[in-house]
Backbone and ligand atoms as CSV (ligand in chain L), in Angstrom:
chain,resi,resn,atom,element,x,y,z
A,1,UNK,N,N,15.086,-12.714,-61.884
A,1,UNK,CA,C,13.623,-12.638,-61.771
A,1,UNK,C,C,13.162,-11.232,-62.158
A,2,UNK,N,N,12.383,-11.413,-63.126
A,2,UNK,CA,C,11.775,-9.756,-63.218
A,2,UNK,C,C,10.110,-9.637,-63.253
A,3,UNK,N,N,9.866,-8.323,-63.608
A,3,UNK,CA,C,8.294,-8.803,-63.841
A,3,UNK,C,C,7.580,-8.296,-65.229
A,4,UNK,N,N,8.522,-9.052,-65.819
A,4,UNK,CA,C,8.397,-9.380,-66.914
A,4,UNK,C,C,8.268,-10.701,-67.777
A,5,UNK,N,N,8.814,-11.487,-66.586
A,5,UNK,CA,C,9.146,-12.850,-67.081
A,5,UNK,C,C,7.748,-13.516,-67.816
A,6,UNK,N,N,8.357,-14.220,-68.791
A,6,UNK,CA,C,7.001,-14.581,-69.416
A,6,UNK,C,C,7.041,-16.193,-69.353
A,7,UNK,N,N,5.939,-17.335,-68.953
A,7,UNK,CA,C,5.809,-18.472,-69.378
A,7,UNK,C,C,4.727,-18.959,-70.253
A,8,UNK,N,N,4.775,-20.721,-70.901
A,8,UNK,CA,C,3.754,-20.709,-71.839
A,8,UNK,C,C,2.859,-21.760,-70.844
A,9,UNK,N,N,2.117,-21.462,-71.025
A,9,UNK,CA,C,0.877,-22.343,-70.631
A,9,UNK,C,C,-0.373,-22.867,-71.274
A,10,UNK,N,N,-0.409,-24.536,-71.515
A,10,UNK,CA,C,-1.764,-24.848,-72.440
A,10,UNK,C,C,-2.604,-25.584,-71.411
A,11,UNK,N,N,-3.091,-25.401,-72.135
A,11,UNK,CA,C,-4.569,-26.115,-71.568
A,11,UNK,C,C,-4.529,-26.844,-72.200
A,12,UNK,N,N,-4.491,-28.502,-72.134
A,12,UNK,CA,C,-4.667,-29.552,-72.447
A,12,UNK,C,C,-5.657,-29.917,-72.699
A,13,UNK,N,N,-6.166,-31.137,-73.957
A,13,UNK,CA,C,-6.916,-31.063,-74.856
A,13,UNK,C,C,-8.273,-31.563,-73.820
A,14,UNK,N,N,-8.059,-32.338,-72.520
A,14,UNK,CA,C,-9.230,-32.494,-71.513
A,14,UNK,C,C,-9.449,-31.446,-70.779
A,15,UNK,N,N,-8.158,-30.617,-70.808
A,15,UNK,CA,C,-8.910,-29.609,-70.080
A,15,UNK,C,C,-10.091,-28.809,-70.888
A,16,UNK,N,N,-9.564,-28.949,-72.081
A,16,UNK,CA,C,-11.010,-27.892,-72.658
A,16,UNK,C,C,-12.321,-28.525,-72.869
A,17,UNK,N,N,-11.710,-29.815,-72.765
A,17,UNK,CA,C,-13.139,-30.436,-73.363
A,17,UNK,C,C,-14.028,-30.920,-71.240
A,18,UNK,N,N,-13.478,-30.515,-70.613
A,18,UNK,CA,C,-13.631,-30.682,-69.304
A,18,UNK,C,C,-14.485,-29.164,-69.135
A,19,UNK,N,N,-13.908,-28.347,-69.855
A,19,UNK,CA,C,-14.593,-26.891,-69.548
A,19,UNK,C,C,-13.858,-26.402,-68.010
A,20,UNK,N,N,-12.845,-26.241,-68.406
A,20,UNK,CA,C,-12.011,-26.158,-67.586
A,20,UNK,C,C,-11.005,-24.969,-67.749
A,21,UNK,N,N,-11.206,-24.192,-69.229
A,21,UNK,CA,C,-10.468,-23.233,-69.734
A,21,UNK,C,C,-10.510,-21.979,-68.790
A,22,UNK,N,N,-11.915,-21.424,-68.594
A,22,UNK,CA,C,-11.916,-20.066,-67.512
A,22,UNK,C,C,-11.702,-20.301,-66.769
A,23,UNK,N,N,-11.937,-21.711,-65.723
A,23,UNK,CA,C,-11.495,-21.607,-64.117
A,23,UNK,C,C,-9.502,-21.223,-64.292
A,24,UNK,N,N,-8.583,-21.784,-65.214
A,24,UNK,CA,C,-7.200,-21.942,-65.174
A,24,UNK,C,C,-7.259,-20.653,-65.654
A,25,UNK,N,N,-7.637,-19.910,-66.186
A,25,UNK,CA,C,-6.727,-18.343,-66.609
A,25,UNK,C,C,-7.800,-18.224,-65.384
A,26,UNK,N,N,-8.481,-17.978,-64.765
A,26,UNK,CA,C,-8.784,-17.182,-63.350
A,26,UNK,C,C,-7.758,-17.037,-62.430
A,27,UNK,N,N,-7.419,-18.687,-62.361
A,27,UNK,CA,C,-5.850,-18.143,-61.522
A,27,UNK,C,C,-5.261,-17.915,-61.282
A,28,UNK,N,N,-4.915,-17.669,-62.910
A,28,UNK,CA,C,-3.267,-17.005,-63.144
A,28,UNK,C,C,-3.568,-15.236,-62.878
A,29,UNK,N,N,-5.160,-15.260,-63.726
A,29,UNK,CA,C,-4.997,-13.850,-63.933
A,29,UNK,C,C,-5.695,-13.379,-61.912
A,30,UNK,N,N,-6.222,-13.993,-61.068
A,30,UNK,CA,C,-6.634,-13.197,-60.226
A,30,UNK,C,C,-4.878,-13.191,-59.098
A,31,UNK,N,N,-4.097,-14.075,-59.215
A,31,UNK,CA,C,-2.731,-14.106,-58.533
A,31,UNK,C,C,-2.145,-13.064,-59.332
A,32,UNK,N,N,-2.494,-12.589,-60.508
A,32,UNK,CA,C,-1.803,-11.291,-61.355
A,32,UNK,C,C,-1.178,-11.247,-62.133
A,33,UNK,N,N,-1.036,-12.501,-62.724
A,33,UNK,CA,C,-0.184,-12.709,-64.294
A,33,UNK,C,C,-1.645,-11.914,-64.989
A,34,UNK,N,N,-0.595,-11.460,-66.174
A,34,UNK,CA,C,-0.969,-10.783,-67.706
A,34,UNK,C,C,-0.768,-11.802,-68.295
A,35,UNK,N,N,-2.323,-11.994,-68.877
A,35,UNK,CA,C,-2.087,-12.437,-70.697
A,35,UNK,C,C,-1.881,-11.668,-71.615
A,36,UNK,N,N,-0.347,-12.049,-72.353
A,36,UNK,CA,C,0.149,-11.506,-73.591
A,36,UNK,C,C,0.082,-12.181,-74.734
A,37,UNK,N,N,-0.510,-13.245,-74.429
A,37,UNK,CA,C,-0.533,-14.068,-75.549
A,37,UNK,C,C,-2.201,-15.101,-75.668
A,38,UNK,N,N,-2.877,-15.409,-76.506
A,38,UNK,CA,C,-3.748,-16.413,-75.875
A,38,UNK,C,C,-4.006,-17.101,-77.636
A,39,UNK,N,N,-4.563,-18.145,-77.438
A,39,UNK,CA,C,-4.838,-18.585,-78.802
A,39,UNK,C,C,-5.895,-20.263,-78.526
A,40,UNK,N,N,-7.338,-20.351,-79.669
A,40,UNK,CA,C,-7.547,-21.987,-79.502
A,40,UNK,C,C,-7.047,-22.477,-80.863
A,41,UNK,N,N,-6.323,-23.502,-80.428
A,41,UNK,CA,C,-5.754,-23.853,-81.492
A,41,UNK,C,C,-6.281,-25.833,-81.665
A,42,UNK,N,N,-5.899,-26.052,-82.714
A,42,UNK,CA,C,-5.770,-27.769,-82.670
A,42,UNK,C,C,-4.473,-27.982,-83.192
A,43,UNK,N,N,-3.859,-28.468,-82.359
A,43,UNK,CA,C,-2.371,-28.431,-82.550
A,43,UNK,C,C,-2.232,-30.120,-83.604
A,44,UNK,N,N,-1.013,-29.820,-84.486
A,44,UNK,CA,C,-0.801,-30.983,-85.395
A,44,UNK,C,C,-0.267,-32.499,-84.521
A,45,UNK,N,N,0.535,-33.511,-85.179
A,45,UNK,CA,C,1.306,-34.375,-84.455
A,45,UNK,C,C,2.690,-33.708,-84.579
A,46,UNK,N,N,3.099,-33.100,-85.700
A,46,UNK,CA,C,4.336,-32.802,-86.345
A,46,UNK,C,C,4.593,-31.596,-85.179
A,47,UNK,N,N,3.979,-30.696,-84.679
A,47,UNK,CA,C,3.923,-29.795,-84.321
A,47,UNK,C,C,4.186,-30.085,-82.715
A,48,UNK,N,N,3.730,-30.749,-81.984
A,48,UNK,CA,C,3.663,-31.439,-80.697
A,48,UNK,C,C,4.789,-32.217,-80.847
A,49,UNK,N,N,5.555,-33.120,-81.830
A,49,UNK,CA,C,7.011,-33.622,-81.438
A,49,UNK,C,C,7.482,-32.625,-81.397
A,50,UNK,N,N,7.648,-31.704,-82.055
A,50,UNK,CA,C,8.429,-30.497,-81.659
A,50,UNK,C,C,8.318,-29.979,-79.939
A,51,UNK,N,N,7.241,-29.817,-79.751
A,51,UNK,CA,C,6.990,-29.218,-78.167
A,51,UNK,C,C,7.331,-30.340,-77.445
A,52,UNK,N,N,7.552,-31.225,-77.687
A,52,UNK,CA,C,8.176,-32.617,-77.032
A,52,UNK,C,C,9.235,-33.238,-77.388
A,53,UNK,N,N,9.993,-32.699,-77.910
A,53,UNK,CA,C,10.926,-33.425,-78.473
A,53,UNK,C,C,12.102,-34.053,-77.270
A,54,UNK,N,N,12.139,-33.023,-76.045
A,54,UNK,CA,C,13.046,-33.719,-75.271
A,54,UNK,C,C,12.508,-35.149,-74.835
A,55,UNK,N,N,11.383,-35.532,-74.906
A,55,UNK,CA,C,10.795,-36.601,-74.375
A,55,UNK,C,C,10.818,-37.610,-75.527
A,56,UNK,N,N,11.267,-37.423,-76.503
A,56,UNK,CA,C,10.809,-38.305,-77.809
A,56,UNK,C,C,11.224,-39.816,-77.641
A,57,UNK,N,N,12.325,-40.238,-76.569
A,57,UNK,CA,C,12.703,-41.685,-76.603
A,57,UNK,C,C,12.224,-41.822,-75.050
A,58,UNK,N,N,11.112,-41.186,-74.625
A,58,UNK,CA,C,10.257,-41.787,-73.694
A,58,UNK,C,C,9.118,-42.935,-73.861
A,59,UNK,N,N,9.084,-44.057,-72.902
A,59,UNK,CA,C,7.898,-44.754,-73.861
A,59,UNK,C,C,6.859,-44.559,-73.967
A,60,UNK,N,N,6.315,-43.326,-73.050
A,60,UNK,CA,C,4.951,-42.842,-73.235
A,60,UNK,C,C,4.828,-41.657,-73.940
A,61,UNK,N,N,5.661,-41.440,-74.908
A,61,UNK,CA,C,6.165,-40.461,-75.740
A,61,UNK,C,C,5.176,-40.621,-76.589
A,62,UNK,N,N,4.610,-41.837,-77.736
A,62,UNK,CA,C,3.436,-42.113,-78.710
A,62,UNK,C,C,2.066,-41.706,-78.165
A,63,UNK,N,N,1.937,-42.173,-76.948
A,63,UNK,CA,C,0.253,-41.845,-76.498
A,63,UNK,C,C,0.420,-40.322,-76.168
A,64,UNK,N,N,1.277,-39.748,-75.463
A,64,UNK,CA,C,1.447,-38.481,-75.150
A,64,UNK,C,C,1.075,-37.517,-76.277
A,65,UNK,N,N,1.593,-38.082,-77.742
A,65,UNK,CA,C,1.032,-37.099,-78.828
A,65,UNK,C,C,-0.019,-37.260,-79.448
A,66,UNK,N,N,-0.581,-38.581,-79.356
A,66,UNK,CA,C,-2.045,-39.054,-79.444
A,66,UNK,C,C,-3.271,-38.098,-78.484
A,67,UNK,N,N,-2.458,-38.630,-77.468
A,67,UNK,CA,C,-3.622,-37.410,-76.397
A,67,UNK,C,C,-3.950,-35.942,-76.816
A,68,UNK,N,N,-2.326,-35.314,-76.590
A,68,UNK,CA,C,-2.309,-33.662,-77.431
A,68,UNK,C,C,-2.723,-33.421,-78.244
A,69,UNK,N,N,-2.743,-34.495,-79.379
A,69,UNK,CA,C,-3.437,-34.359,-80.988
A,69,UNK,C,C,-4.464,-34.365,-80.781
A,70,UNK,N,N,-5.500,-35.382,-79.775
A,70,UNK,CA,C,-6.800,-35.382,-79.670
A,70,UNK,C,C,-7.754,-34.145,-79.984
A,71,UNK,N,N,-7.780,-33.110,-79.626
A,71,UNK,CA,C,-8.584,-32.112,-79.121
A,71,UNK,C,C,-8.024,-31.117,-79.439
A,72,UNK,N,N,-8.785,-29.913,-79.541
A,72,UNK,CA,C,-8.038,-28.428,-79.109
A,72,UNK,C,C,-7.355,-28.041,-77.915
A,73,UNK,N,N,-6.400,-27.305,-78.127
A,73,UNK,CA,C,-5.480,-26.598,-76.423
A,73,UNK,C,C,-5.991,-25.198,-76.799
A,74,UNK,N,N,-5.726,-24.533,-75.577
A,74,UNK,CA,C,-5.874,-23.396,-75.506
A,74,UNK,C,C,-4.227,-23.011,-75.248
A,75,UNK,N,N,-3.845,-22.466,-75.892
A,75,UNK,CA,C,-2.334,-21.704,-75.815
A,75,UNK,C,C,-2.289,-20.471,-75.040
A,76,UNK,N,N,-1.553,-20.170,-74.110
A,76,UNK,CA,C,-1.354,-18.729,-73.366
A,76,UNK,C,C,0.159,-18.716,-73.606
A,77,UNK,N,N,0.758,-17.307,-73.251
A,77,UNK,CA,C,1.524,-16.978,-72.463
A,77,UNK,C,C,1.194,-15.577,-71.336
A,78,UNK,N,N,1.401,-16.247,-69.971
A,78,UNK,CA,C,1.477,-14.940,-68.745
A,78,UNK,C,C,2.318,-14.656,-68.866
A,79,UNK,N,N,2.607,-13.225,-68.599
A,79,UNK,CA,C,3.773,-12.062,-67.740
A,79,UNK,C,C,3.427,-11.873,-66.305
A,80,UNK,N,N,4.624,-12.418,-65.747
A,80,UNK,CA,C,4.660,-11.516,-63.931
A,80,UNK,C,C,5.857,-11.925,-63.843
A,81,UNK,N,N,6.080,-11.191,-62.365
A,81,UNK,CA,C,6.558,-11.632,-61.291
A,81,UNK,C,C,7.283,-13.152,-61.272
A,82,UNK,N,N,8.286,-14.039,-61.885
A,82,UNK,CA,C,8.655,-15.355,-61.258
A,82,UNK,C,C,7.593,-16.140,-62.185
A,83,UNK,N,N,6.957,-16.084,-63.350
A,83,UNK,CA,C,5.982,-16.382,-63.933
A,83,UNK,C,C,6.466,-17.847,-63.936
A,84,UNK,N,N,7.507,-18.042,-64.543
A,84,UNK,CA,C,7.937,-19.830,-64.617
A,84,UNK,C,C,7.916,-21.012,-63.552
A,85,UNK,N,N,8.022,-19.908,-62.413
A,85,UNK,CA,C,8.629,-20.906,-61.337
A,85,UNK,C,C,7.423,-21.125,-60.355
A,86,UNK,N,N,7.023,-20.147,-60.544
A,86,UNK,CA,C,5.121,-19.712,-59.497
A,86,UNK,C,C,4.118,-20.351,-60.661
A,87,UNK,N,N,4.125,-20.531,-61.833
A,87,UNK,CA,C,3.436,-21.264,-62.814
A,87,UNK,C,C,3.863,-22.448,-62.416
A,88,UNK,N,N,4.603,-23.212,-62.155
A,88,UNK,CA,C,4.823,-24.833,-62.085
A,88,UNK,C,C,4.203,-24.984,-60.965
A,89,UNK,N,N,4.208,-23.771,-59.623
A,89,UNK,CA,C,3.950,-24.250,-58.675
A,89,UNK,C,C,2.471,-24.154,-58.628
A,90,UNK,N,N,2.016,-23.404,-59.547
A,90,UNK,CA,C,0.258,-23.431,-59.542
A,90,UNK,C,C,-0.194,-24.499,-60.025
A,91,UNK,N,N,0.423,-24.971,-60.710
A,91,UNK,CA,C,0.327,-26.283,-61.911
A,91,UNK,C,C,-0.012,-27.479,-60.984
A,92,UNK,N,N,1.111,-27.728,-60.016
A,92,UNK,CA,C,1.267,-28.922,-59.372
A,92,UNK,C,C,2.255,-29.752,-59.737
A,93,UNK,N,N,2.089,-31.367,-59.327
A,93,UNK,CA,C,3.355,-31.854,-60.307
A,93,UNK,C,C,2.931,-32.721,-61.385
A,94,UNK,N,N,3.478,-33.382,-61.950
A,94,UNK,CA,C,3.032,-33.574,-63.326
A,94,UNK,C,C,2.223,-34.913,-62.708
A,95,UNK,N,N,2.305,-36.089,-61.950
A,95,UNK,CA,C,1.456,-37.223,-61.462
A,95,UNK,C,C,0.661,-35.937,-60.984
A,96,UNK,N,N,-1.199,-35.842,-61.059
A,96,UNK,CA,C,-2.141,-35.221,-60.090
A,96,UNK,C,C,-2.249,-35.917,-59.044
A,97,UNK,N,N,-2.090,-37.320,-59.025
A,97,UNK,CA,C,-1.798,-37.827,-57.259
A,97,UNK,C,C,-0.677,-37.160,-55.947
A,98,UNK,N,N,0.245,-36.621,-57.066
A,98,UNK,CA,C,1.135,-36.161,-55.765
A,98,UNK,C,C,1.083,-34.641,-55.594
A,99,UNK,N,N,-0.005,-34.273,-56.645
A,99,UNK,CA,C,-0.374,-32.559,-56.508
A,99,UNK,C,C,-0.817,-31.709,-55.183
A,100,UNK,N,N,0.074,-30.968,-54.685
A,100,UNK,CA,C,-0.975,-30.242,-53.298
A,100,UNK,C,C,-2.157,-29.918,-53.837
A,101,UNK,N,N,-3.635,-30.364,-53.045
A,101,UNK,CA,C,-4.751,-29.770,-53.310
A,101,UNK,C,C,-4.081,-28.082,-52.700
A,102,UNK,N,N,-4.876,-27.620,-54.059
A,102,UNK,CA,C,-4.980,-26.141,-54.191
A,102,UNK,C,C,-4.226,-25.884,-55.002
A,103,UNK,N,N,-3.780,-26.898,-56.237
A,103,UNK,CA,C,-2.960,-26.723,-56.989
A,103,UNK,C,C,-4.012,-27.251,-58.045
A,104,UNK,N,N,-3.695,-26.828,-59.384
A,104,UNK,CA,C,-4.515,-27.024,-60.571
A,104,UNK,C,C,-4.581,-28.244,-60.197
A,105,UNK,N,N,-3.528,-29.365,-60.850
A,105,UNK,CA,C,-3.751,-30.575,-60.872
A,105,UNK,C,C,-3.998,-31.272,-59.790
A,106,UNK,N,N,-3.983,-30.552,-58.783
A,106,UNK,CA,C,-4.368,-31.415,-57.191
A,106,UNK,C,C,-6.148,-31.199,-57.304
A,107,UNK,N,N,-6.567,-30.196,-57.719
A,107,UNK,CA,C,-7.734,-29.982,-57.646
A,107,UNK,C,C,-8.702,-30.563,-58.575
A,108,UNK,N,N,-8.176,-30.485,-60.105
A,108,UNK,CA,C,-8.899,-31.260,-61.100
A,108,UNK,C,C,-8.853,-32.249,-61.943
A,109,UNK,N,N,-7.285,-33.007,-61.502
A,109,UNK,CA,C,-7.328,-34.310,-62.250
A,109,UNK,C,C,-7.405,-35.644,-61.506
A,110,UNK,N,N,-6.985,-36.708,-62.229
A,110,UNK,CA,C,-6.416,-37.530,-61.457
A,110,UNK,C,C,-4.971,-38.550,-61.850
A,111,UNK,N,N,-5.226,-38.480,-63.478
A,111,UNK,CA,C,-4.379,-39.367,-63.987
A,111,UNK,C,C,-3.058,-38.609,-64.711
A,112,UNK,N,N,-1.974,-39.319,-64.400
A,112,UNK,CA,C,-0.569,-38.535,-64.967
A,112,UNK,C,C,-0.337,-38.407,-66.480
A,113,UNK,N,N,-1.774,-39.462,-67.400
A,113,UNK,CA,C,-2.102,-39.447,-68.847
A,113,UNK,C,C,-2.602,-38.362,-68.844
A,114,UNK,N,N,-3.407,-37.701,-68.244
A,114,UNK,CA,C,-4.858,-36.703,-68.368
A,114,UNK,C,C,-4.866,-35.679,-67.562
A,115,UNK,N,N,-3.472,-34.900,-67.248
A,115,UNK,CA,C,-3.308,-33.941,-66.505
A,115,UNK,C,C,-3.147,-32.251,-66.617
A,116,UNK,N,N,-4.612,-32.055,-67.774
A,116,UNK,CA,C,-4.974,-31.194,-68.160
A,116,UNK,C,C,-4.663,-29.850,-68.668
A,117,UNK,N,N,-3.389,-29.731,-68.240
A,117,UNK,CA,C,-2.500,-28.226,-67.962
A,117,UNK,C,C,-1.026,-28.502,-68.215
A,118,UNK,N,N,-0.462,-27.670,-69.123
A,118,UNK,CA,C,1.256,-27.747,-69.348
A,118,UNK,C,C,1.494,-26.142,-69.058
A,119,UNK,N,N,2.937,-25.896,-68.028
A,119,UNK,CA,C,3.794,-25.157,-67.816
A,119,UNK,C,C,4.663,-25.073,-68.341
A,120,UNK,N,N,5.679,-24.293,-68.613
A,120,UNK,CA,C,7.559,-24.020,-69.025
A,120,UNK,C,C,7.838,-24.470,-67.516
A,121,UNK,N,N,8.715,-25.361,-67.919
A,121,UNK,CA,C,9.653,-25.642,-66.369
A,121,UNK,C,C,11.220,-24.682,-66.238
A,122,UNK,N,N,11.311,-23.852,-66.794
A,122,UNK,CA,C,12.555,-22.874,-67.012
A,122,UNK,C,C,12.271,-21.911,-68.082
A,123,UNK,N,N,12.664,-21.198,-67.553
A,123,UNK,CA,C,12.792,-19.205,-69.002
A,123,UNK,C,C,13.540,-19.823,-69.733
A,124,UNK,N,N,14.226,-20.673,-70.316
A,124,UNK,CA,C,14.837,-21.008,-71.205
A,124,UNK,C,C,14.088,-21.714,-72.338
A,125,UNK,N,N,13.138,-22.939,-71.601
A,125,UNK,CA,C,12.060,-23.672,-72.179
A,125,UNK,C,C,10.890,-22.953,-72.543
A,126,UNK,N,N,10.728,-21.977,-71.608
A,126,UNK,CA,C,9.361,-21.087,-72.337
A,126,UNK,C,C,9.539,-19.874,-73.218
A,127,UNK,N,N,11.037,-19.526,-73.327
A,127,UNK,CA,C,11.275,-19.000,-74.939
A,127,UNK,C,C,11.330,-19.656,-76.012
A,128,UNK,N,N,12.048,-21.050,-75.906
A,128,UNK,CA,C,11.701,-21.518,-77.220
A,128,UNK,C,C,10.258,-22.185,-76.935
A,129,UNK,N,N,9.094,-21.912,-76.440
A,129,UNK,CA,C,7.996,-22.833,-76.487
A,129,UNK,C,C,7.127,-21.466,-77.175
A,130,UNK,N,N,7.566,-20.091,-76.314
A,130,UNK,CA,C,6.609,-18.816,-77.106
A,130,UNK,C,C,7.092,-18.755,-78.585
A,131,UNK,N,N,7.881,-18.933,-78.777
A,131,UNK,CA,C,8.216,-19.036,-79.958
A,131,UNK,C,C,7.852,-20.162,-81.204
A,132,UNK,N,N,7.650,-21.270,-80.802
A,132,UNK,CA,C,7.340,-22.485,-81.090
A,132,UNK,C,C,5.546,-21.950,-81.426
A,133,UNK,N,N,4.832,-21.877,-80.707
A,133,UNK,CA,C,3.066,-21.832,-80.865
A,133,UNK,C,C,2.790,-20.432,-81.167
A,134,UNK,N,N,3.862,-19.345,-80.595
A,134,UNK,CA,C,3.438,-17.819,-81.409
A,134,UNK,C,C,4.434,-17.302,-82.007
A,135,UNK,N,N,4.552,-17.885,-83.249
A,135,UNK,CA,C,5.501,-17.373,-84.208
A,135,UNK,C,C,5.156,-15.963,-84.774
A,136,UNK,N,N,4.084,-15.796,-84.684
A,136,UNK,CA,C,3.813,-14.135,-84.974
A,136,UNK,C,C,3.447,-13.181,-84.004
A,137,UNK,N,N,4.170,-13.441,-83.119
A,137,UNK,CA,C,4.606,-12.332,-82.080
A,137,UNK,C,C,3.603,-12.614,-80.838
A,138,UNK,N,N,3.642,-11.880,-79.898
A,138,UNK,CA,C,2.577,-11.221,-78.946
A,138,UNK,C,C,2.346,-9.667,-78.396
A,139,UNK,N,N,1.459,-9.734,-77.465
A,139,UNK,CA,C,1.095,-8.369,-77.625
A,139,UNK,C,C,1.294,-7.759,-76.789
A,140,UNK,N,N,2.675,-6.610,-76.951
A,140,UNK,CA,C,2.937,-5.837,-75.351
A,140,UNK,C,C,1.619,-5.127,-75.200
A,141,UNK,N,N,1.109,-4.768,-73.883
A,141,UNK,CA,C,0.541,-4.116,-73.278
A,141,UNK,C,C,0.968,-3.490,-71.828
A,142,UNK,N,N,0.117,-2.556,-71.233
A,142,UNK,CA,C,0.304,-2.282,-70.055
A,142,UNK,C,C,-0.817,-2.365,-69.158
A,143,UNK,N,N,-0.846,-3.083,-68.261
A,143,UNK,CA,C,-2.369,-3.599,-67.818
A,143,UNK,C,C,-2.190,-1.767,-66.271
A,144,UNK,N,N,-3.028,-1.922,-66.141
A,144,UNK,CA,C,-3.386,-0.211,-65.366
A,144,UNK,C,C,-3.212,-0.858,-64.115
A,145,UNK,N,N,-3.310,-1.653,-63.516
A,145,UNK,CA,C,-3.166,-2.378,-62.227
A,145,UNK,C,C,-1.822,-2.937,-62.104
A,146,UNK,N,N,-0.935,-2.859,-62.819
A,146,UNK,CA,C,0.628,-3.068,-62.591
A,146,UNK,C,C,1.238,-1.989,-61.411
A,147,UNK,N,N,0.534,-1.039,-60.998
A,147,UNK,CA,C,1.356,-0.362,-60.164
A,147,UNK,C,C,0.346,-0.839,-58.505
A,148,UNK,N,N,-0.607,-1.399,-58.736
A,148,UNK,CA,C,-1.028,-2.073,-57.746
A,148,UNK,C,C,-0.770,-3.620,-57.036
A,149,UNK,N,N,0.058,-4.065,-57.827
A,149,UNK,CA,C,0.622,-5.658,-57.799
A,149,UNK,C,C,2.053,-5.494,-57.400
A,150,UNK,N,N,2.786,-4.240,-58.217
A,150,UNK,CA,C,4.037,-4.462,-58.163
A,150,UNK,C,C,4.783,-3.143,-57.230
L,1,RTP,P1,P,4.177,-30.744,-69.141
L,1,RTP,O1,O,5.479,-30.647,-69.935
L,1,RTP,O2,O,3.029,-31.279,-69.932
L,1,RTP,O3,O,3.882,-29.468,-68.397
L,1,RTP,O4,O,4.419,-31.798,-67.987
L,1,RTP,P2,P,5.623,-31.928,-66.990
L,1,RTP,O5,O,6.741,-30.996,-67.329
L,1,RTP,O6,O,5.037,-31.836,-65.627
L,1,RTP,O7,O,6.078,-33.413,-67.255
L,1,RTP,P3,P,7.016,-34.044,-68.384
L,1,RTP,O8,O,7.924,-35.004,-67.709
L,1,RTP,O9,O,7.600,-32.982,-69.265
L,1,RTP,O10,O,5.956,-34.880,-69.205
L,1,RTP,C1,C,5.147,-34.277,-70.171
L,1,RTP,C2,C,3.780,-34.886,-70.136
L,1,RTP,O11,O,3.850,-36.248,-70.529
L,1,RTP,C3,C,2.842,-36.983,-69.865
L,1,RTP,N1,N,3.461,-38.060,-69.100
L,1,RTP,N2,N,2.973,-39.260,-69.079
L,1,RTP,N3,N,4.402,-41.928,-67.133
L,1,RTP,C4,C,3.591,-41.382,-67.992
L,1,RTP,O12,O,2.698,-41.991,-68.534
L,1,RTP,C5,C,3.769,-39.976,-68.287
L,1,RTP,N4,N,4.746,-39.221,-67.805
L,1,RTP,C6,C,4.541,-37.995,-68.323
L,1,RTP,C7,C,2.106,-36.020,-68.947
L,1,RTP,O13,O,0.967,-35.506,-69.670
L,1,RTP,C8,C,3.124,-34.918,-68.752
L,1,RTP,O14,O,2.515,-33.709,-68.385
């Protein structure tokens, strides 16, 4: 664990169209993750089997890239503290029915189709995922409040 660790996080194509983009970086960023990365993008189909590919012989694997394709995401990656593992847990779980309220998806969805927000579930998955949506790098910084968090 360092605090450095970085995960990727999108905003799903209802979340933006929900207007839902500033409340989710509020949380990350007022709990104290850094954005090093941010981007709106409209992601392809070709591009999303890739970010899915472990799921590809799932059967809700077709609508899953239908949905993603729908709309624009908003692409992040945070830096902190446990970023991967405290990101899933902000997230909730992937059904929003079994989400603790006070968790993204406990708070603003309802359906396990339409669950607005994607995490890295491991530092392993969210290197090849920063890599995958920011192929041209991101941006070290030093935020001035790092010696007040950490
Ligand atoms: P994500 O990758 O989007 O953060 O979600 P996750 O790890 O919590 O869940 P995962 O199993 O990787 O599934 C990816 C996304 O596929 C959709 N899904 N639909 N039964 C279904 O219809 C079903 N199961 C999963 C969800 O959008 C889920 O987030």
């Amino acid at each position: 664990m360092s605090t450095t660790e970085r995960t990727y996080i999108m905003v799903k194509p209802d979340g933006v169209q929900r207007g839902l983009v500033g409340k989710i970086i509020t949380r990350f960023e007022e709990r104290g993750y850094k954005i090093v990365a941010l981007k709106f993008v409209q992601p392809t189909e070709e591009h999303l089997e890739k970010h899915y590919a472990d799921l590809r012989n799932k059967p809700f694997f077709p609508g899953l890239i239908k949905y993603m394709a729908s709309g624009p995401v908003v692409a992040i990656v945070f830096e902190g503290l446990d970023a991967v593992k405290t990101g899933r847990a902000m997230l909730g779980a992937t059904n929003p029915l079994a989400s603790p309220i006070g968790s993204i998806r406990g708070d603003f969805c309802l359906a396990v189709g339409r669950n607005i927000i994607h995490g890295s579930d491991s530092v392993e998955s969210a290197n090849k995922e920063i890599a995958l949506w920011f192929p041209e790098g991101i941006t070290e910084w030093k935020s001035v409040f790092e010696n007040w968090i950490y």
